[in-house]
C-alpha positions as CSV (number, residue, x, y, z in Angstrom):
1,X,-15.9,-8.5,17.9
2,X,-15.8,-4.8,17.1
3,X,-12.7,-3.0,15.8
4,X,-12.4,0.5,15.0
5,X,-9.5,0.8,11.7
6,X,-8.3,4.5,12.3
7,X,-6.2,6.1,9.2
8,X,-4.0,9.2,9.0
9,X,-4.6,9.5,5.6
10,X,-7.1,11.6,3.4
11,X,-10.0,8.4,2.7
12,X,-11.4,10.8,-0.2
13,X,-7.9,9.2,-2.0
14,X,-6.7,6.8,-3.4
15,X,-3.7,5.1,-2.0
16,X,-2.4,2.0,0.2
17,X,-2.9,2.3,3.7
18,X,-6.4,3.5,2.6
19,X,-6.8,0.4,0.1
20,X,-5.7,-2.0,2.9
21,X,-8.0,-0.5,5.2
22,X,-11.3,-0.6,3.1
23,X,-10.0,-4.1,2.0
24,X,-9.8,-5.4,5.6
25,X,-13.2,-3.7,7.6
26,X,-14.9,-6.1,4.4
27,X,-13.2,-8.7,5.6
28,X,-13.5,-8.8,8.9
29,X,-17.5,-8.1,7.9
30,X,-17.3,-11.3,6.5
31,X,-15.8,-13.1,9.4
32,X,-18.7,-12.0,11.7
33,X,-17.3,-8.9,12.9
34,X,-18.2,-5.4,13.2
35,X,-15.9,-2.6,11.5
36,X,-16.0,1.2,11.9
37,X,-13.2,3.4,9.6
38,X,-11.7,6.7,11.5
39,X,-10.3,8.5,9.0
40,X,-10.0,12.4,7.9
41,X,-11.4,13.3,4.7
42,X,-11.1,16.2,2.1
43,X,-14.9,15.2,1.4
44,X,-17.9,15.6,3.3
45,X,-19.7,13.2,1.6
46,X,-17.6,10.2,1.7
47,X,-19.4,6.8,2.7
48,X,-18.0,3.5,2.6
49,X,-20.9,0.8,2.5
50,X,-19.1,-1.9,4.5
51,X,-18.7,-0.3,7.4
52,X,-19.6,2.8,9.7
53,X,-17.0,5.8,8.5
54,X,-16.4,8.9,11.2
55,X,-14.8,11.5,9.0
56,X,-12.5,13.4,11.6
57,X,-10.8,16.0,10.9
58,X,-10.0,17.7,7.4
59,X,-6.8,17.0,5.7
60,X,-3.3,19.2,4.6
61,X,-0.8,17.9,2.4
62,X,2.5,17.7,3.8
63,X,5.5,16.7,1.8
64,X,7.1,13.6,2.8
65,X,9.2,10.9,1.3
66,X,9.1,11.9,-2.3
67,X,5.8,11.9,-2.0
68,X,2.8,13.7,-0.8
69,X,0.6,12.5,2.4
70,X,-2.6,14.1,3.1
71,X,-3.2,13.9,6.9
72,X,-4.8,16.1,9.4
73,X,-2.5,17.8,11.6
74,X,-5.2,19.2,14.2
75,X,-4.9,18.1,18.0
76,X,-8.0,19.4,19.0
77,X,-10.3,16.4,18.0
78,X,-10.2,14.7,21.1
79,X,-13.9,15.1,22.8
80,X,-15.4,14.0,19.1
81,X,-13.0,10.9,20.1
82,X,-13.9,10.2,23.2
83,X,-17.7,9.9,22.1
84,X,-17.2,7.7,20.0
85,X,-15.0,5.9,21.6
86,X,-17.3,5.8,24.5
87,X,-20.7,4.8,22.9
88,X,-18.8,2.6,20.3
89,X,-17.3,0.3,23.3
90,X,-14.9,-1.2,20.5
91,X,-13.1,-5.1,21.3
92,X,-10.0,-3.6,19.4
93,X,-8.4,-0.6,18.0
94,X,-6.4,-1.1,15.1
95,X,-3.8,2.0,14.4
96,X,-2.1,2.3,11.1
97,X,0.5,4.3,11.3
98,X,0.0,4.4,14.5
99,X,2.7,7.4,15.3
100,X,1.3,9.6,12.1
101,X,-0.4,12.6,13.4
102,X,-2.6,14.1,14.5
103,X,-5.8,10.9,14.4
104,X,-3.8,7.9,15.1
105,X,-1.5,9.7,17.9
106,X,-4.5,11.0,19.5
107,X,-6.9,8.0,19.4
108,X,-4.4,6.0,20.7
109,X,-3.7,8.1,23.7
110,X,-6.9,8.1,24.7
111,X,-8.0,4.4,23.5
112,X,-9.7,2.1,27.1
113,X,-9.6,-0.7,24.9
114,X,-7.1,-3.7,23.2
115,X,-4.9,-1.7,20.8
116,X,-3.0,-3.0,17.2
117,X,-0.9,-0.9,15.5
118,X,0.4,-1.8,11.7
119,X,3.2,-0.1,10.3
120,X,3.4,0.5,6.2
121,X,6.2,3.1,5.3
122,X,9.6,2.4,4.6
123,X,12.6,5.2,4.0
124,X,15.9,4.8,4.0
125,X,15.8,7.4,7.0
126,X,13.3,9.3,9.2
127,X,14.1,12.4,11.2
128,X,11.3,12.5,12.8
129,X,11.9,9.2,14.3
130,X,15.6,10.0,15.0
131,X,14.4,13.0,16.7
132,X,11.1,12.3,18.3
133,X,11.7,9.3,19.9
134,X,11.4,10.1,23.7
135,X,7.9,11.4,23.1
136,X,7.1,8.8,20.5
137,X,7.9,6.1,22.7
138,X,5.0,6.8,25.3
139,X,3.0,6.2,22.3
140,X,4.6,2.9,21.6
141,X,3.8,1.8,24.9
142,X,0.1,1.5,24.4
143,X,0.3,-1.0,21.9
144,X,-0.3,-4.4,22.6
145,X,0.8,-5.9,19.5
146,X,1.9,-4.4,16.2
147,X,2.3,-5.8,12.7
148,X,4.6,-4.5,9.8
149,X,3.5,-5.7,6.4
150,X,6.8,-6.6,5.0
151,X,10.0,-7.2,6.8
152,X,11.6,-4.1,5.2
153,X,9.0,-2.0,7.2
154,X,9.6,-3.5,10.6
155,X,13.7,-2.9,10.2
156,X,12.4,0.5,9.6
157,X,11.0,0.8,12.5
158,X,13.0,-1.4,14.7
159,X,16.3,1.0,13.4
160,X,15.1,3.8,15.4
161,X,12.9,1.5,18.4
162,X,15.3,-1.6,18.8
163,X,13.3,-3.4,21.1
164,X,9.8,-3.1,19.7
165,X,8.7,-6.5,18.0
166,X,6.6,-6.7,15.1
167,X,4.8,-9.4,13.4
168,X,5.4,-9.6,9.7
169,X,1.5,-9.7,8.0
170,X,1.8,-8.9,4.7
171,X,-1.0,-6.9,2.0
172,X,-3.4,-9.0,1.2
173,X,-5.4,-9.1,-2.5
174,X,-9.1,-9.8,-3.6
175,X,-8.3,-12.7,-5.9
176,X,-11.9,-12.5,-6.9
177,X,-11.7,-9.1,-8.2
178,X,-8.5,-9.2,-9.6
179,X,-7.8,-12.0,-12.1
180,X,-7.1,-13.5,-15.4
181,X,-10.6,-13.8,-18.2
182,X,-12.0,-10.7,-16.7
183,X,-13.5,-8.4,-20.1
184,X,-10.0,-6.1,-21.4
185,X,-10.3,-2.2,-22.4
186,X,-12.0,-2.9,-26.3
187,X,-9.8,-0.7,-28.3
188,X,-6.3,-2.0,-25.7
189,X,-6.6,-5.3,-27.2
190,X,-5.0,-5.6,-30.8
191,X,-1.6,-6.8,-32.3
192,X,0.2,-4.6,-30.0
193,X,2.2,-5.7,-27.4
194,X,0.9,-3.8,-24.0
195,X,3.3,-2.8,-20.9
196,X,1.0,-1.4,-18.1
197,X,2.4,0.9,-15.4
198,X,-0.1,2.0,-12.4
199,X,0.6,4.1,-9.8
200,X,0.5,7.6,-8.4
201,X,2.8,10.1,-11.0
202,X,5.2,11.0,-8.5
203,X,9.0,10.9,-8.1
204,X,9.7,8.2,-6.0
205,X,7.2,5.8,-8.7
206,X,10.1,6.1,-11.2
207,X,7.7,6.5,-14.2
208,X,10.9,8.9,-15.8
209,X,12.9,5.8,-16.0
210,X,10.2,4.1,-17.6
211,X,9.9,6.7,-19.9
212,X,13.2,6.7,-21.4
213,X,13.3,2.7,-21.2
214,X,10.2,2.7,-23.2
215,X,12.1,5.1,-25.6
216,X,15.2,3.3,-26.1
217,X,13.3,-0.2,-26.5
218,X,10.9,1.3,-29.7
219,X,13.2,1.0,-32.3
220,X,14.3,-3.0,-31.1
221,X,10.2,-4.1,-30.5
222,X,7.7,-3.2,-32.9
223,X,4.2,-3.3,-32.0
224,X,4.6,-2.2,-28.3
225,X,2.6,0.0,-26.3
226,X,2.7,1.8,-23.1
227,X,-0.5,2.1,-20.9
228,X,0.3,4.8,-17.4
229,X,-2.9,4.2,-14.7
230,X,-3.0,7.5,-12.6
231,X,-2.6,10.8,-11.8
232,X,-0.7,13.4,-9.8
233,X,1.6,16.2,-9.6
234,X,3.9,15.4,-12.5
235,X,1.1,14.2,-15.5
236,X,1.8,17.3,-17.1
237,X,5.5,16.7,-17.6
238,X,4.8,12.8,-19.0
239,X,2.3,14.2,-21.2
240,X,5.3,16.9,-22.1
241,X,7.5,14.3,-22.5
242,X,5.8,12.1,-24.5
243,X,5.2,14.4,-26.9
244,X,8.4,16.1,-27.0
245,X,10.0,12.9,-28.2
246,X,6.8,11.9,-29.8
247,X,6.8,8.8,-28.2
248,X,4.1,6.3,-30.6
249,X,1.5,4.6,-28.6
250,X,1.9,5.5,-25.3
251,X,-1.6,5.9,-23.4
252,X,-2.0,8.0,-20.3
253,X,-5.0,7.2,-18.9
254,X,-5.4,9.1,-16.0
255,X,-7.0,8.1,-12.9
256,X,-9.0,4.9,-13.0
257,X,-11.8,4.0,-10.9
258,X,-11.5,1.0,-8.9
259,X,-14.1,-1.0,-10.8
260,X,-12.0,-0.8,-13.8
261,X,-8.2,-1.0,-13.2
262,X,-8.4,-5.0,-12.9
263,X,-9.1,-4.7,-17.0
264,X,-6.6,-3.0,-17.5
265,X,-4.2,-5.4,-16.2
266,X,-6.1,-7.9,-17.9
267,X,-5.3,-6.1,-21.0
268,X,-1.7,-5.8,-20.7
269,X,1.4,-8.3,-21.8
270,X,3.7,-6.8,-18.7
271,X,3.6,-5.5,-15.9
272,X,6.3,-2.5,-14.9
273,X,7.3,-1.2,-11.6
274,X,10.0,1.2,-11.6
275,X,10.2,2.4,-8.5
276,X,13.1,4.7,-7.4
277,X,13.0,3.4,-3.5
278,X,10.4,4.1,-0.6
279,X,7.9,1.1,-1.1
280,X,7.4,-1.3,2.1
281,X,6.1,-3.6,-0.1
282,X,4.4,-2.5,-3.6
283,X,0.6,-3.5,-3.8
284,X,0.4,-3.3,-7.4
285,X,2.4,-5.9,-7.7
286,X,-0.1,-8.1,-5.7
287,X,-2.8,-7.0,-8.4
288,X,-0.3,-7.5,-11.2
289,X,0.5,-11.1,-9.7
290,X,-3.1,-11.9,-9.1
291,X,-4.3,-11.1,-13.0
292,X,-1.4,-13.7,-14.3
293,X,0.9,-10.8,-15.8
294,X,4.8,-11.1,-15.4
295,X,6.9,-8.3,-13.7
296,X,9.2,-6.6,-14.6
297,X,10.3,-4.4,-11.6
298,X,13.1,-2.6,-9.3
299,X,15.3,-4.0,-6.8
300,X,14.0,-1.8,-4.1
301,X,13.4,-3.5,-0.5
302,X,9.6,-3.2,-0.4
303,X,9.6,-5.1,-3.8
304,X,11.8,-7.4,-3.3
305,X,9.7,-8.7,0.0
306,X,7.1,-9.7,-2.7
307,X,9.2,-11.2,-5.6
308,X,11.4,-13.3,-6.7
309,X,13.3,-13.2,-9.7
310,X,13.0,-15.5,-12.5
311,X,10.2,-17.3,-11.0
312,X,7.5,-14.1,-11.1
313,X,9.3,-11.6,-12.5
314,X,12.7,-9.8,-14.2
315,X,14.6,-7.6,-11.7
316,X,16.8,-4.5,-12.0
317,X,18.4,-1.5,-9.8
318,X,16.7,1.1,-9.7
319,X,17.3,4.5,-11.3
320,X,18.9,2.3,-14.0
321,X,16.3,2.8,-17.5
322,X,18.9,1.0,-19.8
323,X,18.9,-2.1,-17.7
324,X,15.4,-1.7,-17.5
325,X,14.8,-1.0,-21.0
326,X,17.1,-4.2,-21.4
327,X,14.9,-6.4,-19.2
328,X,11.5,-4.9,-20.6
329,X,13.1,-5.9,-24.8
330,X,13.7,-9.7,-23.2
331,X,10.4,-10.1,-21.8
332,X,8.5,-8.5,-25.0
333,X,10.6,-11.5,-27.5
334,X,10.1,-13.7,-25.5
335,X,6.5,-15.4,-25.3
336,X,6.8,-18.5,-23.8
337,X,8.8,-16.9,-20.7
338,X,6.1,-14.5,-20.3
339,X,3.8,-17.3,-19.9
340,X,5.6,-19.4,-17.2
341,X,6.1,-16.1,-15.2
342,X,2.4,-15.6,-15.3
343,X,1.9,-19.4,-14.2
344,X,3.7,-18.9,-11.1
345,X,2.4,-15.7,-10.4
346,X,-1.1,-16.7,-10.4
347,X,0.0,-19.7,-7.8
348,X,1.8,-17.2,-5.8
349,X,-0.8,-14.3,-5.5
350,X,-3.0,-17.1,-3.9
351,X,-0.7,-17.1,-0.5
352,X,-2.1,-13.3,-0.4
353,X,-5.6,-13.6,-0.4
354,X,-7.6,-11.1,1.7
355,X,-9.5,-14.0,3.4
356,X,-5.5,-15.6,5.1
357,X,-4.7,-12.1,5.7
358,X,-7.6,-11.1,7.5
359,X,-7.5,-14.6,9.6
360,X,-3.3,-13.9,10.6
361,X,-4.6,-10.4,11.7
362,X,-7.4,-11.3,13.7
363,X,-5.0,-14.0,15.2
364,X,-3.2,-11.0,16.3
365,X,-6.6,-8.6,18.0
366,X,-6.8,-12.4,20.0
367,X,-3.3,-11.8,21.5
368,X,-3.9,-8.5,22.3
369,X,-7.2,-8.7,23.8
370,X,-5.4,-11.8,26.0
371,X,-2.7,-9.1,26.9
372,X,-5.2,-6.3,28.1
373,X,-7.0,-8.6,30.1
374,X,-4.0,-10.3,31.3
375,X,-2.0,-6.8,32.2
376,X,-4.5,-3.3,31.8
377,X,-2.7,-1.1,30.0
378,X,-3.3,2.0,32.6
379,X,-1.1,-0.4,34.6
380,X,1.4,-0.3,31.6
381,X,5.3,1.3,32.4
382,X,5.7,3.8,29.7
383,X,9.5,3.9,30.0
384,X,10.4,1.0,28.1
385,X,8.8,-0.2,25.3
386,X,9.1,-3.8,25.5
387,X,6.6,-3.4,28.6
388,X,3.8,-3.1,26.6
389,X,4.6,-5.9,23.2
């Protein structure tokens, strides 16, 4: 089978629909299959060795969500398409964020073929739903099946297109790659006891609260330290911070390649997550899981699809850096807790491996190749939605 994974999203960075995408053309590789990544790039010279990459189109950040997505908003790109689309002669097309512009939207107007769309965001809102949904439904329509990775981001979607059902698939993680007895960071590993935040420094990642947890909890844990994986728009004001308060042993190391962020889980005690909201699911806390580390993380939707308190992890609201500063002190006393979290963590990251998730998903091209065949989607009504799922 051939499948074409189209992105929205900027494949020069880092981030999860991009991660998921790169982890799934290996995959399917793997299964037998042929994978080709469509995807706009801020970098000529991206590759990707696993599969055929068509960089299309050049990327703009746009604010959205707390956050910032790098997408390309140009509508002119669809003769490159249909080239490709033509001497490619793909089995399945396999959307994420499928209503994104401007790739996704237009590849899947134009797409002759089986069509899979996987949904990833969660908000607590979306006005561009609320408001676009007579032309975003057309677009709906040519789906044949869709997936959401957690049930949090199908009720997102399903609040604003009621009678569009989803399968729930979730993330998946390379349990080869990360994993307990892998080498730590040298000059990490010492009588210190090591609480290890990664994620993009944004807003919505809640690093602030983390911050002033980390603060309060000095003074009651001695020999603690705090290690922040990434970058982005607000480093500068954590590295202020930090040193306005002059914070001891905190560690901001910056971005981290790929090939080295599973030692640096495997060189922490804990693993934090205080996110402020906005996570459909939270796949650093599959890495986190996977490398035996207990969680200690926010009772945000997207998080909560993934754990469950007091048998992987410590829970609190968000926003809330005493209650987290509370939950982060219990978890640093106490050893033997921190060990039979990590036990059950290890057992549960199994039921995410890449090789079950890749399997449900092609389970799902299988359904909608039987749908094409069975009903050709030029024959599809584009007035209701529940025509084409």
């Amino acid at each position: 089978m051939k499948v074409g994974l189209v992105s929205p999203y900027d494949f020069a960075t880092a981030g999860g629909v991009n991660d998921h995408v790169r982890h799934l053309a290996v995959q399917l590789q793997k299964l037998g299959h042929e994978s080709r990544i469509f995807a706009p790039s801020s970098r000529a010279d991206v590759d990707f060795d696993s599969a055929r990459f068509y960089r299309i189109g050049t990327p703009i950040a746009i604010p959205v969500n707390d956050s910032v997505a790098r997408i390309t908003l140009s509508f002119h790109l669809a003769n490159r398409v249909a080239a490709i689309i033509a001497e490619e002669r793909f089995d399945v097309l396999h959307f994420h964020e499928p209503l994104m512009p401007a790739l996704p939207m237009t590849m899947l107007r134009m797409s002759p073929t089986a069509n899979v769309g996987t949904f990833h965001a969660f908000a607590r809102s979306n006005v561009g739903y609320y408001y676009g949904r007579p032309l975003l439904q057309p677009y709906l329509a040519h789906l044949h099946r869709a997936i959401a990775v957690s049930e949090p981001a199908r009720d997102f979607v399903t609040r604003y297109f009621p009678e569009f059902p989803m399968r729930v698939i979730p993330n998946g993680i390379d349990v080869d790659t990360y994993r307990p007895g892998l080498a730590p960071i040298r000059h990490l590993r010492d009588e210190n006891l090591n609480i290890l935040f990664v994620g993009r420094l944004e807003k919505r990642k809640g690093l602030g609260d983390l911050l002033r947890a980390y603060r309060a909890m000095n003074s009651r844990v001695p020999n603690v330290r705090l290690i922040i994986v990434g970058d982005g728009p607000l480093r500068g004001r954590v590295e202020s911070y930090v040193a306005r308060h002059r914070l001891p042993n905190v560690i901001v190391a910056g971005y981290v390649p790929d090939s080295v962020k599973p030692r640096y889980f495997n060189s922490a005690d804990i693993f934090c997550a205080p996110a402020t909201g906005a996570e459909s699911f939270g796949i650093v806390l599959l890495e986190a899981l996977a490398s035996g580390l207990p969680v200690v993380a926010t009772e945000v939707p997207g998080y909560m699809s993934v754990l469950e308190p007091g048998r992987d992890s410590i829970t609190v609201p968000p926003k809330n850096w005493r209650e987290l500063a509370a939950s982060l002190v219990i978890l640093a006393r106490d050893e033997e807790l921190r060990r039979r979290l990590a036990d059950y963590a290890l057992q549960k990251a199994r039921r995410y491996s890449w090789d079950k998730v890749a399997t449900e998903v092609l389970e799902v091209y299988h359904e909608a190749r039987k749908y094409m065949a069975a009903r050709p989607a030029r024959e599809l009504e584009v007035t209701g939605v529940h025509h084409a799922v």
